[in-house]
N, C-alpha and C positions, 0 to 999 in steps of 0.2 A: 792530160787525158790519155790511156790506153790507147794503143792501136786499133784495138779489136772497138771499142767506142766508138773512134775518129770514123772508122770505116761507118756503122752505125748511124752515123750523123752527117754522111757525105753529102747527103743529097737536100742536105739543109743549108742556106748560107749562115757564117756564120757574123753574128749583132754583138759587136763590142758594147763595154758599160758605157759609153758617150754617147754612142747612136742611141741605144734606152732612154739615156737622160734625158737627149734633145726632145727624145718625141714625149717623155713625160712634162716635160715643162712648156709643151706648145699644148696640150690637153689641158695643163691647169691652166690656161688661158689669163695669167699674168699674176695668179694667186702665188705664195708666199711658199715658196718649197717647203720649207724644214718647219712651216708651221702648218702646214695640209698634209706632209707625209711621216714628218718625223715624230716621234715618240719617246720620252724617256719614264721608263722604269721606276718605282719606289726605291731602288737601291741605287738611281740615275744613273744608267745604264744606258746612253743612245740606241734605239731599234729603227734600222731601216726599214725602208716600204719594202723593198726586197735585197737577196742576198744571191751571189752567185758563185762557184766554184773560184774566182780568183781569191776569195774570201774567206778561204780555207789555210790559203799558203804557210800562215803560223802554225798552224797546228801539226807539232810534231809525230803526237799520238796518233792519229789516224788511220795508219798503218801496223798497228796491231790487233789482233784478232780478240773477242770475248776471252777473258781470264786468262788475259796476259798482264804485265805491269805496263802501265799503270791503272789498267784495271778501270779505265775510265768507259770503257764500251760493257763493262761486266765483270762480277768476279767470277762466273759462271759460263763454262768450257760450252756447253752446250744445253740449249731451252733455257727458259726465264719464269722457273717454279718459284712459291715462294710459300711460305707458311701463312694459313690463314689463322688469322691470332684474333681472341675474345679477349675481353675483360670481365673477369669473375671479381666484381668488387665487395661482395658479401663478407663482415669479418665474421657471423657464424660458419664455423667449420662443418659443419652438417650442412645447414645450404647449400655453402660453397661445392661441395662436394656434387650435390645434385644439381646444380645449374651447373657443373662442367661436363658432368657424364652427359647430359641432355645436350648440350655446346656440341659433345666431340660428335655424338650419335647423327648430328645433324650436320655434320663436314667442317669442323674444326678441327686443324691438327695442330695447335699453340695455344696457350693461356696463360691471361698474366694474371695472377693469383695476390689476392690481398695477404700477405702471413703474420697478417699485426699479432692475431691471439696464437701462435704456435710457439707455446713453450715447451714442449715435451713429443717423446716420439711418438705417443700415443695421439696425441694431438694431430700429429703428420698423417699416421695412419690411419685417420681418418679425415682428413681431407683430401688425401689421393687413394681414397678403395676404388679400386676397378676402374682405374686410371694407367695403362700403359705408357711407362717413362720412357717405355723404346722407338717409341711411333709417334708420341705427344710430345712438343717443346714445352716447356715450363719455364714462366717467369717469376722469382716470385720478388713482390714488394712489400716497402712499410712494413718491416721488418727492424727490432732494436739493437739488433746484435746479428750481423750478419755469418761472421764466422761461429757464433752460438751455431744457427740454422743451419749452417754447413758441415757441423760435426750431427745434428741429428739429419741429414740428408744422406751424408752416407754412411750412416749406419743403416739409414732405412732401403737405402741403394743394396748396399750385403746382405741385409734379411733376404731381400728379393731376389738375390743371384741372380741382378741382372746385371749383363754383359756392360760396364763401365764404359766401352768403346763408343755404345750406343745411348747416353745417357747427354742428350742436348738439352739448352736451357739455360737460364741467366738469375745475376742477382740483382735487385736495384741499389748496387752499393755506387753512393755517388756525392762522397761527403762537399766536393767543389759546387754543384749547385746546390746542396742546403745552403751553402756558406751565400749565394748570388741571393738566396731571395730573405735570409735571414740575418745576414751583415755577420754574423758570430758561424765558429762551427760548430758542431753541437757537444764534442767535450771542448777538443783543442787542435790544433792542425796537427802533432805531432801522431796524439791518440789517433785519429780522425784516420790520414793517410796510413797510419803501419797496419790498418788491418788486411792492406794487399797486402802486407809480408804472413800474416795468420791467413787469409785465403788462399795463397798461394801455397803454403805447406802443407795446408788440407785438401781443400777440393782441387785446387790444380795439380797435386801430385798423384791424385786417384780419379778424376775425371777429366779424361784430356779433353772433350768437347766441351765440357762446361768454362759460361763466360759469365766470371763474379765481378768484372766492372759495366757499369751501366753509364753513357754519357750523354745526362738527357737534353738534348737541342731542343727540342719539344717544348723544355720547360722555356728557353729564350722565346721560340716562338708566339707562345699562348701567354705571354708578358707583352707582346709589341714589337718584337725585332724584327730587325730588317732580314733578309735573305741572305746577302752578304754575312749580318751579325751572324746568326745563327749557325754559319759554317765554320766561320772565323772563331768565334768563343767557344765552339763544341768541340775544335780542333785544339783550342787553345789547353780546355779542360785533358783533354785525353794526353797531351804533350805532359802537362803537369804530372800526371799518373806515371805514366811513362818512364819520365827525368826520374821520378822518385822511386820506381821499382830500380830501374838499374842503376842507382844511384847503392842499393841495395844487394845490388848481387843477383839480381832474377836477369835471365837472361832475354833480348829483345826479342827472341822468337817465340817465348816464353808469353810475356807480358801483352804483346803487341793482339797476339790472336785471341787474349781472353777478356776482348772488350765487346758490346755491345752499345752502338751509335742508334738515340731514338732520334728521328727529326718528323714534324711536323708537315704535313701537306697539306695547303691553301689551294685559294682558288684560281694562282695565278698559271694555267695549264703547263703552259711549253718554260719558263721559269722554274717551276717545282721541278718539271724530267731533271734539267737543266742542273737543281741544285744536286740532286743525288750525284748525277756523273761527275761537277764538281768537288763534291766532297770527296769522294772515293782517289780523286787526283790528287790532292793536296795531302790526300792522307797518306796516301803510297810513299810520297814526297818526301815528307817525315820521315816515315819509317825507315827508307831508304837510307836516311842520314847516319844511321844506328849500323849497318851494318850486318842486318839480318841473314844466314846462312842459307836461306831461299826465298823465292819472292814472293811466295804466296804467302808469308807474314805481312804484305804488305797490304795485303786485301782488307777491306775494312767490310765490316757486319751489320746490316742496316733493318733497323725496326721502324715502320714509317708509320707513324700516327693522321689519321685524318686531322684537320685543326681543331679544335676549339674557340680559337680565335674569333672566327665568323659564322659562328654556327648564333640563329635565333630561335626567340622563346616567341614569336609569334609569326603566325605561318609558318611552322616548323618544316609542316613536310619537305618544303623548299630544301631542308636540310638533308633530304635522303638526294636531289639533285645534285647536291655540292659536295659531299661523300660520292658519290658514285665519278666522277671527274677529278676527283681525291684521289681515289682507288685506281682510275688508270691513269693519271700520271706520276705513281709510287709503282705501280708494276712497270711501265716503260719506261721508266730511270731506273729498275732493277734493282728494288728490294725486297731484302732477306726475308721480311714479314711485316705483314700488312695489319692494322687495326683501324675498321672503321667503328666509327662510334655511333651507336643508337641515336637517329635525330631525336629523340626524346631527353637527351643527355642534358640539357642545357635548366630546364624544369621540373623534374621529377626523377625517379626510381626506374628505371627502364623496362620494358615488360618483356613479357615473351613475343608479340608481335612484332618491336622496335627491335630486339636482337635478332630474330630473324632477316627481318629486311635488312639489318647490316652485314649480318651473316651471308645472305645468299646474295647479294649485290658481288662480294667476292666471289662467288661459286661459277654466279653467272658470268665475271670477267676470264674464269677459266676454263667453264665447262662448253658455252656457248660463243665466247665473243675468244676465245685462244690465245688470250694473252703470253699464256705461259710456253705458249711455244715458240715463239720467234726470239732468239736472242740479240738485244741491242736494237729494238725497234724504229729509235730516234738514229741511227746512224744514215748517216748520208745525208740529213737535215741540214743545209746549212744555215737556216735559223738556230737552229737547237745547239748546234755546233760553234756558233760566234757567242752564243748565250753564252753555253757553256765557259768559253774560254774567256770572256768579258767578266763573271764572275768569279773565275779561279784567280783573276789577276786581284781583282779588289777584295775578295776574300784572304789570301794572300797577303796582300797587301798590313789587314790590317790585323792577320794574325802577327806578323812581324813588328807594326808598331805594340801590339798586347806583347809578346815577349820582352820588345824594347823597353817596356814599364816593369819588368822584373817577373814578369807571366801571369796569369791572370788571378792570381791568389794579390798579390798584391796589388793589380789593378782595382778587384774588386774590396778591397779594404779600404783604397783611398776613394771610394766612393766613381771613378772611373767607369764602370761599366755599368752600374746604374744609370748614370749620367746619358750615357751614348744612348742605352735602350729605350729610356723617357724620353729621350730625345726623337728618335724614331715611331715612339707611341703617339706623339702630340702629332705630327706630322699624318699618322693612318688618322688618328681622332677627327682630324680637323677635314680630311678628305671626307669620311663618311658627315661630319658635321653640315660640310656643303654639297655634300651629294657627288664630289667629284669622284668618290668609291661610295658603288651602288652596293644595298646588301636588300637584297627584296624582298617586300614584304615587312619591311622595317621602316629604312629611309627612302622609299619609293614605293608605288605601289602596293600599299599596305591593306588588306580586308581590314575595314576600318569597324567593321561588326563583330568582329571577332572578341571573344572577351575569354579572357585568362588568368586573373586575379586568382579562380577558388581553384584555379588546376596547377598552379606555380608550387612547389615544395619549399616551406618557409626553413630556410636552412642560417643559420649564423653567420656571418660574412669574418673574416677570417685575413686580417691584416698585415702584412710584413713590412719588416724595417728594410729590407731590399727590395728586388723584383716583385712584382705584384701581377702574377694571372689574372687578365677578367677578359670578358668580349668585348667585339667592338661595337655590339647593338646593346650594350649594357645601357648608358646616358637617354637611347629613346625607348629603351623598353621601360626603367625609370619612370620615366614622364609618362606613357600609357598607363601605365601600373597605378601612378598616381590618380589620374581621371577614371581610370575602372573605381579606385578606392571614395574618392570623393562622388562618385555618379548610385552607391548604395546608399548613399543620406540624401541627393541632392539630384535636380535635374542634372543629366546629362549635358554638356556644354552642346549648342546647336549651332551651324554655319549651312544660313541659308543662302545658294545658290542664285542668285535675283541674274537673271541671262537676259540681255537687251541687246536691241541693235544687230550687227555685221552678225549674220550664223554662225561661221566658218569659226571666228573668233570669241566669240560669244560660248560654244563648246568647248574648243578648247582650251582658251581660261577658268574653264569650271573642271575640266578634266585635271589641270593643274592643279588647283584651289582645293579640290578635293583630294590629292594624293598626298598636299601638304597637312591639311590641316586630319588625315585621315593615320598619318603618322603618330598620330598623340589622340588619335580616340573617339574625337569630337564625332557628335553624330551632323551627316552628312546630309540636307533637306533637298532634295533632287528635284526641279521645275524644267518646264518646257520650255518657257522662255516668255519674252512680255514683249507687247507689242508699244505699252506705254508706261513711263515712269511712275504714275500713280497706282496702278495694278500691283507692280514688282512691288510698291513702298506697301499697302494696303496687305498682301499675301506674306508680306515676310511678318510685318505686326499678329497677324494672326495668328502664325508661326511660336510668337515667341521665342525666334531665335538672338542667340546670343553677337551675333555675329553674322551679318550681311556682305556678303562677300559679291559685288557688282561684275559682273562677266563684262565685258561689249570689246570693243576693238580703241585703241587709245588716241584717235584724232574725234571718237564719239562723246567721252566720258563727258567732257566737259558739256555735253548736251543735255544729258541725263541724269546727271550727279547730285546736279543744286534741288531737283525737285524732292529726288530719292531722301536724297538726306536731310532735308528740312520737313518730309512728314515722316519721318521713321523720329528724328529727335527729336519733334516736337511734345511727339506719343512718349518716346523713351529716352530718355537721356542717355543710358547708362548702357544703350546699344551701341555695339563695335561695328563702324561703316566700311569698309577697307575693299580699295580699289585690287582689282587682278594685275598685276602688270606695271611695266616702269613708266607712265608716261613724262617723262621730262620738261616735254613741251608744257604741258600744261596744270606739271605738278602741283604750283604754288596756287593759283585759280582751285584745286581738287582740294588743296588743303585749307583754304580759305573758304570754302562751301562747305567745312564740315568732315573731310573725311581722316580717319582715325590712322588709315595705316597704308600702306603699298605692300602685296605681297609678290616677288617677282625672282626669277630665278637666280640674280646674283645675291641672294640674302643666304645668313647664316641658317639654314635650316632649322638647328637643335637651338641656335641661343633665341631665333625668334618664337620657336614653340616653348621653351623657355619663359619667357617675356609671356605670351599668351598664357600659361598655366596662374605666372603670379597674378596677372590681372587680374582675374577670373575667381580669386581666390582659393586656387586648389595646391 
């Protein structure tokens, strides 16, 4: 601690980490430390209850200022601007055109451009009329031939006699993840990689700010990956490039500045600041090994993408929530440009309203909440800061076993890095399966009226032999989608609520019952409650419900059960009885009186709603 601190803090005593601990552990009052305060991470990561400046002592970096190496506080000397970047995914070149002039009019200054149909320069010049290349970043993608598009880019660059100096913007060349989600490259690795030696003769030697490699982390993200993977493998992809350019004669100051890093931002807050600073260390790290004539080749170029990953197709709006906390923790980990994605993204064609909202969600983190001005926000955090460094180790880590497999070209041939990220996906799957990751509105607390089937955009699903993009509310929106489909021929599936006995528990097992069975569709029969078991059995037959779901408190059931359920199946056979809750005590008595099911919160969410859809016949 400074002088000028100590003095500051004189008149404080000072509390060692033992004094803390003692009096933490006479509060938990005999409860289990590391299982009331500790916490580990998807990438398992231990997080303390708290963190204190002796906690910092590793961290060497700390004592460098914003846009210094390693560039882990910023690669930016001063403020924390960043480009607010659209997606213009239109491949008509006329639309395109007019949904970007409309984009920039309304405070975009970046766009990633689809350029699948641009074969000709006549093509180009109209898809960028009255589009300033001096002021506007461009990205463009899905493109067949990148150095094709590179020689009609600057010819179109010279037509315009604009200042080449001023001329930012990226390509999506990125033959190593085709290679991750397609097992093959798309001619050959040899063809594949030499088009950095034709990029680099073209547009590298007449646009010095243009960046013609693209490394999209984004893509491991929105497959399953872990946080760690996604640093590790993007680090790994870029090294490849890298090794291969100056394997070739490009120089490392050359090669290293004309990349562009996309990563994904989730909802995991202080982790996402975490991984950007992370990456940017590890990357300097690299470069550094090369030998670069100054340091600012070390800087790494960061396009942060909102996820895709957790974004749902019911209760969507929840999605402008999760973007918007997307959005500041990709500015306060200090990235180059930001993309949020229309919560409408996930179901349809996005409109002018849904870009908006993603649009100005940016505007407002700069114009109102000042994001962009304070450089390196997270510094002094020492949460953020052990994150930080907790990650660069295991990141780290296992970029160096991926080189030790011969780099990740051939990791990813021997089927390697599939492996690891399906491995990671079953692991998120099975959290959202049991509700141990909430996605709302989906796997919890779901508007169970909501209906979505004729507003879903029926699109072809779209297979690969590697990595595989999907969501991770995909499996229950699946199973909704299903009971919307099956509920236009057919009664709607019903679970009537029958509330008996103890109030207190009698609510809140139907609050349950309902959030469970409201995940998949089911229409939900809402009662006051009953004072006697012939009432509740009498009210649910009337009902017609498919499914009698008994609320009460579980030293009751067995009071209530035998009556409920012997005139509901006498009426109906083919009625589902199913208890709220685990009772143990008196489960085999509940199951010998008739009852069908337990539903209670250590069950598989999705495989019991599952089970329920077959039953049901849907």
């Amino acid at each position: 601690m400074s002088k000028e601190r100590e003095k500051l803090f004189a008149d404080f005593p000072k509390i060692s980490t033992n004094e803390w601990e003692d009096i933490i552990i006479k509060d938990l009052k005999g409860a289990d430390y590391a299982k009331k305060l500790l916490w580990k991470t998807n990438e398992n990561i231990l997080v303390k209850p708290y963190y204190r400046e002796e906690d910092l002592k590793e961290l060497d970096y700390l004592m460098q200022i914003p846009g210094e190496f390693p560039f882990v506080r910023s690669t930016k000397e001063s403020g924390n601007d960043w480009k607010i970047t659209q997606v213009i995914d239109e491949t008509d070149i006329k639309l395109a055109n007019k949904f970007s002039l409309e984009s920039i009019a309304k405070g975009t200054d970046a766009l990633i451009i689809n350029a699948k149909n641009i074969h000709t320069l006549n093509d180009l010049q109209i898809l960028l009329e009255g589009i300033d290349l001096q002021s506007v970043n461009i990205r463009f993608e899905n493109h067949i031939s990148y150095p094709t598009l590179a020689e009609l880019f600057i010819q179109y660059i010279e037509n315009k006699k604009y200042d080449k100096n001023s001329i930012e913007g990226s390509f999506n060349y990125d033959p190593i993840s085709f290679l991750l989600q397609h097992n093959t490259f798309w001619k050959s690795k040899e063809e594949d990689l030499s088009q950095i030696i034709a990029l680099h003769e073209s547009i590298g030697k007449v646009l010095p700010n243009f960046k013609y490699i693209t490394i999209n982390g984004n893509l491991l993200h929105n497959c399953g990956s872990s946080i760690t993977q996604e640093i590790a493998l993007s680090l790994a992809i870029a090294h490849e490039y890298l090794a291969y350019a100056i394997d070739h004669k490009i120089d490392i100051d050359e090669i290293a500045t004309r990349m562009n890093f996309t990563f994904s931002i989730g909802s995991n807050y202080f982790l996402e600041i975490a991984k950007l600073r992370t990456a940017r260390l590890l990357w300097a790290t690299i470069v550094e090994q090369y030998q670069p004539e100054v340091a600012q080749t070390a800087k790494m170029f960061i396009t942060s993408f909102s996820s895709l990953w957790n974004k749902t197709t019911y209760d969507a709006h929840v999605n402008m929530l999760r973007t918007t906390t997307e959005g500041m923790s990709a500015a306060i980990g200090g990235a180059d440009a930001i993309v949020l994605n229309p919560y409408d993204v996930t179901y349809k064609s996005s409109d002018d309203f849904s870009r908006r909202i993603a649009r100005n969600t940016q505007i407002i983190l700069k114009e109102e909440a000042h994001f962009d001005k304070v450089n390196d926000p997270a510094a002094g955090s020492y949460y953020i800061e052990n994150l930080t460094h907790a990650l660069a180790e295991q990141a780290w880590q296992l970029f160096c076993d991926t080189e030790k497999q011969g780099g990740i070209i051939s990791a990813a041939l021997q089927g390697r890095i599939k492996e690891a990220v399906e491995e990671s996906c079953r692991k998120r799957d099975m959290d959202i399966a049991t509700r141990r990751m909430v996605l709302l509105g989906t796997n919890q607390y779901p508007n169970y009226i909501e209906q979505m089937i004729d507003k879903v955009k029926q699109t072809e699903s779209i297979s690969h032999k590697g990595l595989q993009p999907y969501r991770g509310a995909l499996p229950f929106e699946e199973l909704r989608l299903a009971t919307e489909a099956y509920s236009k021929n057919h009664p709607r599936p019903k679970v009537f609520l029958l509330k008996i006995g103890n109030l207190s528990m009698r609510q809140a097992r139907a609050g349950f019952i309902t959030n469970f069975f409201g995940c998949i569709g089911y229409e939900i029969i809402e009662t006051q409650g009953y004072k006697t078991a012939a009432e509740g059995a009498k009210d649910a037959l009337d009902a017609k419900a498919h499914i009698v779901a008994i609320c009460s408190a579980d030293e009751e059931y067995i009071d209530f059960v035998p009556e409920i359920v012997q005139a509901i199946k006498h009426q109906n056979t083919n009625t589902l009885c199913i208890i709220a809750g685990n009772p143990t005590e008196s489960m085999e008595g509940l199951k010998a009186a008739g009852i069908d099911d337990f539903i209670h919160i250590k069950l598989n969410v999705l495989e019991t709603l599952q089970r329920y859809n077959q039953t049901l016949g849907i």
